[in-house]
C-alpha positions as CSV (number, residue, x, y, z in Angstrom):
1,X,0.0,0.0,0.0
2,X,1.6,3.4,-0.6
3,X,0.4,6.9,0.4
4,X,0.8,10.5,-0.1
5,X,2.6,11.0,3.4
6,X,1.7,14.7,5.1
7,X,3.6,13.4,8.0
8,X,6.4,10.8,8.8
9,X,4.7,7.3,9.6
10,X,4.7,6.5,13.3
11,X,6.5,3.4,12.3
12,X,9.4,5.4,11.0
13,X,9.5,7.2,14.3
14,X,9.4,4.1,16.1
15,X,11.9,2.4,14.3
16,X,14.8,3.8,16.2
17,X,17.4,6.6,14.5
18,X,15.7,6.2,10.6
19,X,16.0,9.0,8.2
20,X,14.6,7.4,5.1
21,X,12.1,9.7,5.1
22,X,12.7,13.4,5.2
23,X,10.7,16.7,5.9
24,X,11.1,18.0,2.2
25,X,9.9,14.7,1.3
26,X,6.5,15.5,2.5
27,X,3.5,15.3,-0.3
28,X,5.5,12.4,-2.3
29,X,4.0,8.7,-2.4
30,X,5.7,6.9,0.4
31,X,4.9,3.2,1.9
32,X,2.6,3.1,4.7
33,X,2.1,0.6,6.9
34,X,-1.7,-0.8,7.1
35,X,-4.3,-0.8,9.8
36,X,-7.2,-2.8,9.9
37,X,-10.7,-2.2,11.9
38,X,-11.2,-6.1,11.7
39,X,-10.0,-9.3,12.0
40,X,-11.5,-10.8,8.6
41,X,-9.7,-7.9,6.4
42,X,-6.3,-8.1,8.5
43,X,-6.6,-12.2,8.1
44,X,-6.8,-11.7,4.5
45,X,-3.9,-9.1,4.0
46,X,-1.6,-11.5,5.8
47,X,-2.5,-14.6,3.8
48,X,-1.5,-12.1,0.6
49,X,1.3,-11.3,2.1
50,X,2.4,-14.7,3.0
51,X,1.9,-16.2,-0.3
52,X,3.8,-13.0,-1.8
53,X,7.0,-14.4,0.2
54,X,6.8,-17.4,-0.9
55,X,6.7,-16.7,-4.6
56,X,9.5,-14.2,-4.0
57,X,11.4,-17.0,-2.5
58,X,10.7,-19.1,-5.8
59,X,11.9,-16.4,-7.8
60,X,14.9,-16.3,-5.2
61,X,15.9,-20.2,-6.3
62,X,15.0,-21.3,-3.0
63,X,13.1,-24.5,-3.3
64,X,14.7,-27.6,-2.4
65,X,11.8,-30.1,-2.9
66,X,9.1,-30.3,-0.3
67,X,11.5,-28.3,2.2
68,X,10.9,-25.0,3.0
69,X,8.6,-23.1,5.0
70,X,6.8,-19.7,5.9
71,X,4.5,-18.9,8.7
72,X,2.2,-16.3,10.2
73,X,0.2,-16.2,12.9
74,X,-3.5,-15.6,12.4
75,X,-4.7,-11.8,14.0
76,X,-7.6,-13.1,15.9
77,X,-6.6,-16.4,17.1
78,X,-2.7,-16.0,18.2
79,X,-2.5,-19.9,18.9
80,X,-2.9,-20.4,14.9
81,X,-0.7,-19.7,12.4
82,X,-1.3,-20.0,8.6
83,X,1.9,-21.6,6.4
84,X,2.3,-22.7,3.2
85,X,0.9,-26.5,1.9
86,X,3.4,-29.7,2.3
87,X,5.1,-30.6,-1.5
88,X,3.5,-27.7,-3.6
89,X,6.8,-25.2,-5.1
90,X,6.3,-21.8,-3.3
91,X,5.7,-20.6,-7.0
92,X,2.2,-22.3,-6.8
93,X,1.6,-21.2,-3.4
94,X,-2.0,-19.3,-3.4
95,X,-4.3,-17.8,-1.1
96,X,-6.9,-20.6,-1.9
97,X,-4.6,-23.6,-0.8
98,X,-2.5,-21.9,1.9
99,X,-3.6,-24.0,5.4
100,X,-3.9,-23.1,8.9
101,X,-2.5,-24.9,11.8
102,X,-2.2,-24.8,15.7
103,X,0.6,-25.4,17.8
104,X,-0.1,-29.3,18.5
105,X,0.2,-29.6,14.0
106,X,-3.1,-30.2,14.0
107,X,-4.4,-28.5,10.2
108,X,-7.5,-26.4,11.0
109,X,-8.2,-25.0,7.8
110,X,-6.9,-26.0,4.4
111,X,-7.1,-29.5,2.0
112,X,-2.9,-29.9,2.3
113,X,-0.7,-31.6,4.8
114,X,1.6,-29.8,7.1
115,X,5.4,-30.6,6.8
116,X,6.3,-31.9,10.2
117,X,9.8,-30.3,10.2
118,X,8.0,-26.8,10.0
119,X,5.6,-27.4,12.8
120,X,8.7,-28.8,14.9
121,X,10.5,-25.4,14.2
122,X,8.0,-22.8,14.0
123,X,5.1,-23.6,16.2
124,X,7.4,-24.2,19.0
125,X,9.0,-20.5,18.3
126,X,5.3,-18.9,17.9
127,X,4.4,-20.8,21.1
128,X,7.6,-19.7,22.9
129,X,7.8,-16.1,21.7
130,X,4.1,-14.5,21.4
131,X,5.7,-11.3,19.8
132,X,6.6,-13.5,17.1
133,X,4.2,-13.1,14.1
134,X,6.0,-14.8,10.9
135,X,8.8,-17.1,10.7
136,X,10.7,-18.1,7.4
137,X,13.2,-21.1,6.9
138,X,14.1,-22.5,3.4
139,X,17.1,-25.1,2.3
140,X,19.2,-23.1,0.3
141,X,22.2,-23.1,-1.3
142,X,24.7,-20.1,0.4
143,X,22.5,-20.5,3.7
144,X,23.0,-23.9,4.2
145,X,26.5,-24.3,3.1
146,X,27.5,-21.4,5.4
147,X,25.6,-23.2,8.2
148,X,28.4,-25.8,7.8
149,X,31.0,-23.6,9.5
150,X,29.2,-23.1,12.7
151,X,29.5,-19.4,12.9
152,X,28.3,-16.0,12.7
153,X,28.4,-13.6,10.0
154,X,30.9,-11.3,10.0
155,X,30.3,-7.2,9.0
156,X,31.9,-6.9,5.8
157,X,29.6,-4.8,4.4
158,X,26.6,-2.3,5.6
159,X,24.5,-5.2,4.6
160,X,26.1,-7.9,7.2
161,X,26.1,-4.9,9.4
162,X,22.3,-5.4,9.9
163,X,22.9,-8.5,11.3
164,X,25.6,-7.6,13.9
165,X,24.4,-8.8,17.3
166,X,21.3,-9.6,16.2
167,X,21.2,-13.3,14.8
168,X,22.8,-16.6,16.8
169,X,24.4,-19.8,15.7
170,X,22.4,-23.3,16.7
171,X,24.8,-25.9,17.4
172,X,22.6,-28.3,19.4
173,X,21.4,-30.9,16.9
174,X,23.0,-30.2,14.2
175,X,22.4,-32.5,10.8
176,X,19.5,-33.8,12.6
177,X,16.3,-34.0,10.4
178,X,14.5,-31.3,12.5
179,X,11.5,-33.6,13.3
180,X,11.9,-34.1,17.4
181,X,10.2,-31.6,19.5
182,X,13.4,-31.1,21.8
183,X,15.0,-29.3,18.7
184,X,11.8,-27.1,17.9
185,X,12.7,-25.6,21.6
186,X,16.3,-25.2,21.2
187,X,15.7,-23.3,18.3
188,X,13.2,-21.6,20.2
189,X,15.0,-20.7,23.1
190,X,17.6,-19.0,20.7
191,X,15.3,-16.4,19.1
192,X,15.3,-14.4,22.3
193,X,15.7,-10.7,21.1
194,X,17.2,-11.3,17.4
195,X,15.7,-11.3,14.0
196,X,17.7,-14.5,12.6
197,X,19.7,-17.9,13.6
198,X,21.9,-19.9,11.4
199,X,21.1,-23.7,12.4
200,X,24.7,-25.5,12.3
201,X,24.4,-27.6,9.0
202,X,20.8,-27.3,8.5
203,X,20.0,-23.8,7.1
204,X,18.7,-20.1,7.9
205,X,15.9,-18.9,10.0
206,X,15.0,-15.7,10.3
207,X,11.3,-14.4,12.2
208,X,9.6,-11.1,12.6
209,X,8.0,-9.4,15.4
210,X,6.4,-6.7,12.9
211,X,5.4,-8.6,9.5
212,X,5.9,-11.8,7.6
213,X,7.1,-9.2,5.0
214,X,10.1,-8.6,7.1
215,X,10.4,-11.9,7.7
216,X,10.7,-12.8,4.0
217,X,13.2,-9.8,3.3
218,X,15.5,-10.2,6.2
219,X,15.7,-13.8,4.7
220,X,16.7,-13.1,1.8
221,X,19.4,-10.5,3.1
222,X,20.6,-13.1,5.4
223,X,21.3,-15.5,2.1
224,X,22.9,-12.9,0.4
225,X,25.2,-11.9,3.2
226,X,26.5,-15.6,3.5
227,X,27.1,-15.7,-0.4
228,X,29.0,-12.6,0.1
229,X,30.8,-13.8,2.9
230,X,31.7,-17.6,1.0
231,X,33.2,-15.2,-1.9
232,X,35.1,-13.2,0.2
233,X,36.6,-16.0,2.2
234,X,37.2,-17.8,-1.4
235,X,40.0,-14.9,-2.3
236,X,42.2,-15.9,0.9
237,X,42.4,-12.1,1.6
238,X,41.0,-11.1,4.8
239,X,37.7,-8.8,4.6
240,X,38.4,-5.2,6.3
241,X,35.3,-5.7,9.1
242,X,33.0,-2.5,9.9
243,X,34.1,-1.4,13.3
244,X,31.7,-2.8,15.9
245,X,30.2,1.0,16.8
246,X,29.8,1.5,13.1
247,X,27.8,-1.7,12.4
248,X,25.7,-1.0,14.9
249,X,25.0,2.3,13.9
250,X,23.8,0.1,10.4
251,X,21.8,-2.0,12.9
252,X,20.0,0.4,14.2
253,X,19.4,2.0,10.8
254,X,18.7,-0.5,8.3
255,X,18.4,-3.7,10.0
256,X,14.9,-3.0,11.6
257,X,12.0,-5.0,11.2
258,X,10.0,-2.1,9.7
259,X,13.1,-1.9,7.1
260,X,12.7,-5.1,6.0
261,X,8.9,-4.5,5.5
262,X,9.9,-1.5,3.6
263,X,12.4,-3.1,1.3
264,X,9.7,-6.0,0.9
265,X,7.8,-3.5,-0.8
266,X,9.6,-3.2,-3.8
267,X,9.1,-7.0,-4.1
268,X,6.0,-7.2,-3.9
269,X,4.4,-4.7,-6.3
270,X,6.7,-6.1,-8.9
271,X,5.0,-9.9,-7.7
272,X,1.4,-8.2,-7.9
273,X,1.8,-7.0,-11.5
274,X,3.6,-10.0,-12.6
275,X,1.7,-12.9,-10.9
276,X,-2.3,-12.3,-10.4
277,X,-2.7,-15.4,-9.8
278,X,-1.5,-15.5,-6.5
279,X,-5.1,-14.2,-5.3
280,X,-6.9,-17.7,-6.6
């Protein structure tokens, strides 16, 4: 949704020191963030915006079979969260065949079956953390192979810099199929206070306390930043790292969940033009 802003959005101001948007900015067609006097309209916007991440993740390259998945919890009943359907590509994900699950993996609503590794992972992080409201985890290719190392990014660039202090390494379990229960709480238990978790030779993770917008972006940032990383480390010159007071500066600017909703934006509108179908 975008808007002739008057005024910077509340959710600029609340985003900490941001400066995207500017007094002599005022009058131009800027994001806004939506509100919604009820639950059946909200419900429907996040199901949109839930099956816009997943086709942005398929025009990403990150399917890997059945793998892969994206949750968000429903507005009116915070026990539920809708995700995407077991063994259909996230480019044929839809409003009509997402389903809607509680935290036990029992499928409320929907024809599909759930995938049992992303009801382990996620419902026991939407249980655990109610600010939690989307989740996103996919098996791809610089994600996972960087999740072989055991170790956090490092701030090469402004991008990595978003991440500094503000996503974890999961050891515990690692190359376990992420079916037992014991490893939905360890991952769980790590997501205290950060926006993203590299699970040691599984994959990424990244949730949102805003938006399953930001979700999806900050996931695909996260990939990115471990592909940039792998490159570097390829040359066998050592990166020159952002200062630690200078990456969180970057933190603080650019790595906020309303950020990644904004950059999502972008993504979107180029998905709605390109792919009407997703509203089937």
């Amino acid at each position: 949704m975008a808007a002739v802003m008057d005024a910077p959005p509340q959710s600029i101001v609340k985003a900490g020191k941001v400066s995207i948007y500017q007094p002599e900015q005022q009058g131009l067609i800027f994001p806004e963030v939506p509100s919604f006097s009820h639950h059946a309209a909200h419900r429907q916007h996040l199901k949109e915006r839930l099956v816009g991440a997943c086709r942005a993740f398929a025009q990403q390259g990150f399917d890997y079979g059945f793998a892969g998945h994206l949750t968000v919890r429903d507005p009116e009943n915070p026990g539920l969260y809708w995700t995407n359907p077991m063994a259909v590509h996230f480019s044929q994900v839809k409003v009509s065949n997402l389903i809607c699950a509680d935290h036990e993996g029992r499928v409320v609503e929907g024809r599909h079956a759930i995938n049992r590794a992303g009801f382990v992972l996620h419902a026991a992080v939407h249980e655990m953390h109610q600010d939690i409201v989307a989740m996103c985890h996919a098996h791809t290719v610089y994600g996972t192979a960087f999740a072989s190392l055991g170790r956090k990014l490092e701030p090469i660039t402004q991008d990595a810099a978003a991440f500094f202090e503000d996503h974890v390494v999961i050891g515990d379990e690692a190359g376990q199929v992420a079916v037992e229960v014991k490893a939905g709480h360890k991952v769980a238990n790590a997501f205290k206070g950060v926006k993203a978790a590299i699970h040691q030779n599984h994959g990424l993770l990244t949730a949102s306390r805003h938006s399953i917008e930001s979700a999806a972006f900050w996931f695909i940032a996260l990939e990115r930043c471990c592909q940039q990383q792998l490159l570097v480390e390829a040359t066998g010159i050592a990166p020159k790292l952002v200062t630690p007071e200078r990456a969180r500066y970057s933190r603080e600017h650019v790595g906020s969940d309303y950020i990644g909703w904004l950059h999502f934006q972008a993504i979107w509108d180029d998905l709605v033009a390109a792919q009407p179908d997703m509203f089937d």
